[in-house]
Rosetta silent file (secondary structure, phi, psi, omega in degrees, C-alpha in Angstrom):
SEQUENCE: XXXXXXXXXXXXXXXXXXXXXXXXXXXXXXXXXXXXXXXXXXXXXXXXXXXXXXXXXXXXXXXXXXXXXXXXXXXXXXXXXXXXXXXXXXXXXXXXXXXXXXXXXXXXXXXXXXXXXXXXXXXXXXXXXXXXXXXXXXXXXXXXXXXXXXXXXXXXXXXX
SCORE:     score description
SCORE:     0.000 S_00000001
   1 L     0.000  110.785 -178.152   90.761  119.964  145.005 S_00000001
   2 L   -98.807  141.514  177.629   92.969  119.315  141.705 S_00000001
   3 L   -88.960  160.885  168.283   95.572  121.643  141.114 S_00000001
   4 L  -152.811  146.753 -162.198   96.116  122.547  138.007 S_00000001
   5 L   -36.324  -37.450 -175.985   99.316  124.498  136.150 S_00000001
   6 L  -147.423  144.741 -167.566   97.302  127.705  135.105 S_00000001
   7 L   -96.017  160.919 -151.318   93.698  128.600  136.683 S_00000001
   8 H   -43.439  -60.416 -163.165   90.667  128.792  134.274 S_00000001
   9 H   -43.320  -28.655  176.213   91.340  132.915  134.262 S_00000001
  10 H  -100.020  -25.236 -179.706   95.277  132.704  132.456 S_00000001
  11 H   -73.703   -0.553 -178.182   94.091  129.817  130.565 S_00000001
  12 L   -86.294   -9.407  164.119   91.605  132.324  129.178 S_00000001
  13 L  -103.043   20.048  167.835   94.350  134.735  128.161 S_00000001
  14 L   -88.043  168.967 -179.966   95.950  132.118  125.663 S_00000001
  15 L  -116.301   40.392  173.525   93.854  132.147  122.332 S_00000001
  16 L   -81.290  131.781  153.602   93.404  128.224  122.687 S_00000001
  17 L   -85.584  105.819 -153.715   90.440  127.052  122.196 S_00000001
  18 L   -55.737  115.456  176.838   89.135  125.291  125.836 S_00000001
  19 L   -74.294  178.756 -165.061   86.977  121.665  124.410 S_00000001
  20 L  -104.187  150.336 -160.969   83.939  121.551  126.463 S_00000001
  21 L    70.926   19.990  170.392   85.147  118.812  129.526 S_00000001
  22 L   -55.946  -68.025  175.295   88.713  119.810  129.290 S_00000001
  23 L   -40.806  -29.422  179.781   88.459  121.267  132.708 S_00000001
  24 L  -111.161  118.624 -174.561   86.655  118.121  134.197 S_00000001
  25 L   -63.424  -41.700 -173.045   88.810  115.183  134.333 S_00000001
  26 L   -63.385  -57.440  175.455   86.149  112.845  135.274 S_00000001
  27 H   -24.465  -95.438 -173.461   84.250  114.074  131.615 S_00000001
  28 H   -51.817    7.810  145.403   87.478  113.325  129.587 S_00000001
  29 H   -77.520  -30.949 -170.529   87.946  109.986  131.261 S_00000001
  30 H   -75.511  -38.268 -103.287   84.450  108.759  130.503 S_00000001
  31 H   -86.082  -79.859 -171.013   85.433  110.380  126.937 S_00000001
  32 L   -72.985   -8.190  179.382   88.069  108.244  126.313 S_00000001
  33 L   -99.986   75.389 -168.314   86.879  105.021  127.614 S_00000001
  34 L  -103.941  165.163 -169.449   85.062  103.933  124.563 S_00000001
  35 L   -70.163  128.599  159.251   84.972  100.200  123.825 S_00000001
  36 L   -92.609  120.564  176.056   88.273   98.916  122.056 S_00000001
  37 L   -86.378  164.903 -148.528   87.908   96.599  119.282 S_00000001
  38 L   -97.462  152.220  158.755   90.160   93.250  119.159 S_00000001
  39 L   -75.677  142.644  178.091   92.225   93.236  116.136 S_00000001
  40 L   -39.853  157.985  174.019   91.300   91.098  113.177 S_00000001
  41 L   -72.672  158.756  165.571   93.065   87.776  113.402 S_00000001
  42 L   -72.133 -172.626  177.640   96.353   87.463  111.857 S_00000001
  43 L   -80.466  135.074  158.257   97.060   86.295  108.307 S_00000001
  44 L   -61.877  133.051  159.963   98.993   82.674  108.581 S_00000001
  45 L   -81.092  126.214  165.474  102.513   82.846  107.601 S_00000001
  46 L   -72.045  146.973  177.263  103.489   80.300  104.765 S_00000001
  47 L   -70.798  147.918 -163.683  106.626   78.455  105.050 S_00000001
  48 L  -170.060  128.041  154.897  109.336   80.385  103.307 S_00000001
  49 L   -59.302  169.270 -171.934  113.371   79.753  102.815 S_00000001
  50 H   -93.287  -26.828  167.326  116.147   82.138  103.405 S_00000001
  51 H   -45.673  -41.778  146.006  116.415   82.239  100.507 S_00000001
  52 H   -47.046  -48.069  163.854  112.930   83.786  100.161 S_00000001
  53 H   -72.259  -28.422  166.934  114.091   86.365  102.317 S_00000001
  54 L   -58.470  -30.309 -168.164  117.040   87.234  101.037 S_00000001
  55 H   -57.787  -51.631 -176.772  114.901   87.493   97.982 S_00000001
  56 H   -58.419  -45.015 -173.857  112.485   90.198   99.404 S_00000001
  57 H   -73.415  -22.894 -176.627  115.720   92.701   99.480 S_00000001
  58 H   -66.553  -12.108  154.881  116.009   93.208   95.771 S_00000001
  59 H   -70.410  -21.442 -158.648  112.548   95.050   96.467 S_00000001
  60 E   -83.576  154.630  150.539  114.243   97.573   98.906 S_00000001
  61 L  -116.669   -8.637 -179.613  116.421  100.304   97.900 S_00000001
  62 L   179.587  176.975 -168.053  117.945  100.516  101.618 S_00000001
  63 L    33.415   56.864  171.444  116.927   99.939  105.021 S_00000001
  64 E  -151.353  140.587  172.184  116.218   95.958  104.929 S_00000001
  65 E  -137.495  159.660  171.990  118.091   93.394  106.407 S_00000001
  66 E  -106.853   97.756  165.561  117.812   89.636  107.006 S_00000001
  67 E   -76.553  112.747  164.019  117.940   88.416  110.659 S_00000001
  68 E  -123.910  143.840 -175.472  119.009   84.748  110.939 S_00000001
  69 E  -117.888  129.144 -177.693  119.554   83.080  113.798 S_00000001
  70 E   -93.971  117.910  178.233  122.194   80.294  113.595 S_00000001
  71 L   -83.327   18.313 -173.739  121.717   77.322  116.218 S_00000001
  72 L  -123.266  -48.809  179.836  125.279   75.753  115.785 S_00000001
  73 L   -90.437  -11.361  163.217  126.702   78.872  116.707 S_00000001
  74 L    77.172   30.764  159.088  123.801   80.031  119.090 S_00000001
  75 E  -146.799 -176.502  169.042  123.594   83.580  117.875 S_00000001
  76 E   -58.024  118.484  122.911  121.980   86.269  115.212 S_00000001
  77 E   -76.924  172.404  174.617  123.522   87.247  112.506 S_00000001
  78 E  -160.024  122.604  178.309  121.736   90.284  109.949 S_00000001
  79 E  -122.323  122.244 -100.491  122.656   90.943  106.619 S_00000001
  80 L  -152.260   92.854 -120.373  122.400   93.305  104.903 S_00000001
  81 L   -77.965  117.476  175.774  122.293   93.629  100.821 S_00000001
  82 L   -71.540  -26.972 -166.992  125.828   95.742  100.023 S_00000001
  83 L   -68.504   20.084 -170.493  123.742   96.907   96.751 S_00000001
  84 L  -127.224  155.403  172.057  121.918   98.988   98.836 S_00000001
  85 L   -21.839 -177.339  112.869  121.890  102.933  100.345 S_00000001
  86 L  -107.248   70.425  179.097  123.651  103.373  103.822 S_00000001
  87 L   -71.585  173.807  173.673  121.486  105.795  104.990 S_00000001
  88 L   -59.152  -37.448 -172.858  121.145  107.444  108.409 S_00000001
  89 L   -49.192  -48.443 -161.053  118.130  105.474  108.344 S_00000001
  90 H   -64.345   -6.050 -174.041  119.959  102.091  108.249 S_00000001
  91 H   -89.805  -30.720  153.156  121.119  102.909  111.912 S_00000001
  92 H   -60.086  -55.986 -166.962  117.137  102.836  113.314 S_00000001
  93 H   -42.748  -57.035 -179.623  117.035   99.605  111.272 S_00000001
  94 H   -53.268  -51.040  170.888  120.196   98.033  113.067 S_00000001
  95 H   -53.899  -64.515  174.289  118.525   99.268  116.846 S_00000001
  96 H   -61.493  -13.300  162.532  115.568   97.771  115.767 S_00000001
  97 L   -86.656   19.427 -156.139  117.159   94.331  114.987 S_00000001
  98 H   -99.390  -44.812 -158.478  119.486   94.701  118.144 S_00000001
  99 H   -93.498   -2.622  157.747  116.074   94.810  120.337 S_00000001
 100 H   -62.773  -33.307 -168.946  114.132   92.351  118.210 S_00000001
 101 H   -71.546  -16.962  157.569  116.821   89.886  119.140 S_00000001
 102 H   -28.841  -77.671  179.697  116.497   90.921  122.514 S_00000001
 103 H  -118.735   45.158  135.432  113.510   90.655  122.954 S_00000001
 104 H   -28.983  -65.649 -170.553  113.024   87.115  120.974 S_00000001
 105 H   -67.685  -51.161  179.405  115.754   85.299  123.691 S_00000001
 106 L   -42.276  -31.790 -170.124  113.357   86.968  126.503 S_00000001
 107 L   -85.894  -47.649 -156.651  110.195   86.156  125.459 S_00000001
 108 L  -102.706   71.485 -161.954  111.040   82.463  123.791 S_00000001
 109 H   -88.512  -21.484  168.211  114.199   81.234  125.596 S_00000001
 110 H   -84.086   13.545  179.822  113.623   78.060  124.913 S_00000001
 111 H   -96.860   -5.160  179.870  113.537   78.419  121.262 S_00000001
 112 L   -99.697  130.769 -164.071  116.651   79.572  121.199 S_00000001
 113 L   157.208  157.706 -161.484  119.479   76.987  121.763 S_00000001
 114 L  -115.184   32.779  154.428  121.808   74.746  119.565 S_00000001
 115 L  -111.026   27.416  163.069  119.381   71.920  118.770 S_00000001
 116 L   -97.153  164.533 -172.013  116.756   74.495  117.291 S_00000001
 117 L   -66.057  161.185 -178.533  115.985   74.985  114.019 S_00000001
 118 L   -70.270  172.588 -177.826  117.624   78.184  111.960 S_00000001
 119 E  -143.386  132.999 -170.308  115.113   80.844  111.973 S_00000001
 120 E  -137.176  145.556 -177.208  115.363   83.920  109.181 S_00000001
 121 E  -143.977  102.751  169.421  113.292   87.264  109.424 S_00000001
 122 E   -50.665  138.962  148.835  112.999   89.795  106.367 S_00000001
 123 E  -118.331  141.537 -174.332  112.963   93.097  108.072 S_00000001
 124 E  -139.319 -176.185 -170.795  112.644   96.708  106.658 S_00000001
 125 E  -159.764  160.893 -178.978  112.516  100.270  108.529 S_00000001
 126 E   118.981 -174.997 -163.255  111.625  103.790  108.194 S_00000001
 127 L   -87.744   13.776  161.047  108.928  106.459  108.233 S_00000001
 128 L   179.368  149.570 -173.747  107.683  104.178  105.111 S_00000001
 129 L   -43.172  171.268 -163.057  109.540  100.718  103.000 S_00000001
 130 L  -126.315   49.369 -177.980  112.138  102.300  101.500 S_00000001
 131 E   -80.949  174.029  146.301  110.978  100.091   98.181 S_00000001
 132 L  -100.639  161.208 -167.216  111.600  100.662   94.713 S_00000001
 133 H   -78.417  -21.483  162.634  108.416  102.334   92.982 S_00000001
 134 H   -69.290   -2.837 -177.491  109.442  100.617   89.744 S_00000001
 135 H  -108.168   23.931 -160.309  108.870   97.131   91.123 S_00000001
 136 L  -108.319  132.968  -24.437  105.446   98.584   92.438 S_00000001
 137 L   -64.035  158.979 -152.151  102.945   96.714   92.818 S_00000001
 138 E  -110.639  106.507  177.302  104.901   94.203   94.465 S_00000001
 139 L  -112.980  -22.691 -175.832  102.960   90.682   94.258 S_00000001
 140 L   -66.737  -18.968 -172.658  105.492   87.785   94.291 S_00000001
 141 L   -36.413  114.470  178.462  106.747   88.273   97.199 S_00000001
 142 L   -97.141  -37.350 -178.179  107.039   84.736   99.315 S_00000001
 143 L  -105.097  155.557  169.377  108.430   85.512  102.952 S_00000001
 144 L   -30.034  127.920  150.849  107.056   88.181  105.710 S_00000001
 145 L  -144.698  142.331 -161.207  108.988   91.317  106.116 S_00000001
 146 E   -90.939   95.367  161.306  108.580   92.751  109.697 S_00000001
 147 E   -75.182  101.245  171.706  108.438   96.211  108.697 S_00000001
 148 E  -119.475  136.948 -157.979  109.076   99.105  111.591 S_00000001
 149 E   126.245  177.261 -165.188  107.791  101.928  110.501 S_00000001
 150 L   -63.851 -176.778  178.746  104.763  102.849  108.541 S_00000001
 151 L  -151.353  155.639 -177.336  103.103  100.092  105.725 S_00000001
 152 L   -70.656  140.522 -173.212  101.384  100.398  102.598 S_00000001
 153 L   -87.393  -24.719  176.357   97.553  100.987  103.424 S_00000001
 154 L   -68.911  108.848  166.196   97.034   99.234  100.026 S_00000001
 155 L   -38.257  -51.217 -157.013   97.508   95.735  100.562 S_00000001
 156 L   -71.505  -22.487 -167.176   97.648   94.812   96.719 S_00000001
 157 L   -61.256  -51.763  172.384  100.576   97.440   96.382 S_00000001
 158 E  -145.964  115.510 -136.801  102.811   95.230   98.566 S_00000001
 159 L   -99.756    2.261  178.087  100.669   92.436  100.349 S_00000001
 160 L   -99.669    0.000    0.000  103.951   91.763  102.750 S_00000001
């Protein structure tokens, strides 16, 4: 017998409309258990310099940083273009590099260490890039930026 918070009669004095199989559990399971399609493969990343990345902020008006990871000293640094905003913003951006690095040493620990190679990661943040729209579309672009937060559905606008 499943309980449930309010019985069909009070949900019938809300002015919701009821979908037909709300009420049956089993219904809305088969509902949702439609086949999930694999994602397209990714795109190969091209070799790219930090310099490339550093490069990639001059698109930004705020909320992009460069995560590098230094093997002679065996940590992260992330840096962070002073010609840019300090938004509210820039403070998800910093959380989100705290727990990429995070979880980078978990997942790879043995890539991390102080005969590996440096490693540098454009990053940007926000409910969308925070680019500017005069440098739009953006094609030159050579390294990746790991954008969290939305992306342009147009590829061509900014293909990174």
């Amino acid at each position: 017998d499943d309980q449930r918070f309010l019985s069909e009669s009070e949900l019938s004095e809300f002015p919701f409309y009821v979908y037909p199989g709300e009420s049956d559990y089993n219904a809305a399971y088969a509902a949702a258990a439609v086949e999930v399609l694999a994602p397209p493969p990714p795109e190969p990343i091209h070799p790219y310099t930090l310099k490339d990345a550093l490069d990639e902020s001059k698109m930004f008006a705020y909320t992009f940083a460069v995560l590098i990871y230094n093997p002679e000293e065996d940590n992260f640094l992330t840096l962070y273009n002073k010609k840019h905003a300090w938004k509210k913003s820039t403070h998800k951006l910093l959380a989100s590099v705290r727990a990429l690095v995070d979880m980078l040493r978990l997942t790879f620990p043995d890539r991390f260490h102080k005969d590996a190679p440096e490693l540098a990661i454009a990053m940007g943040s926000g409910d969308y890039p925070h680019v500017l729209k005069t440098h739009l579309p953006y094609t030159t672009g050579k390294a990746p930026v790991l954008e969290f937060g939305s992306s342009f559905r147009e590829k061509k606008m900014f293909p990174n």
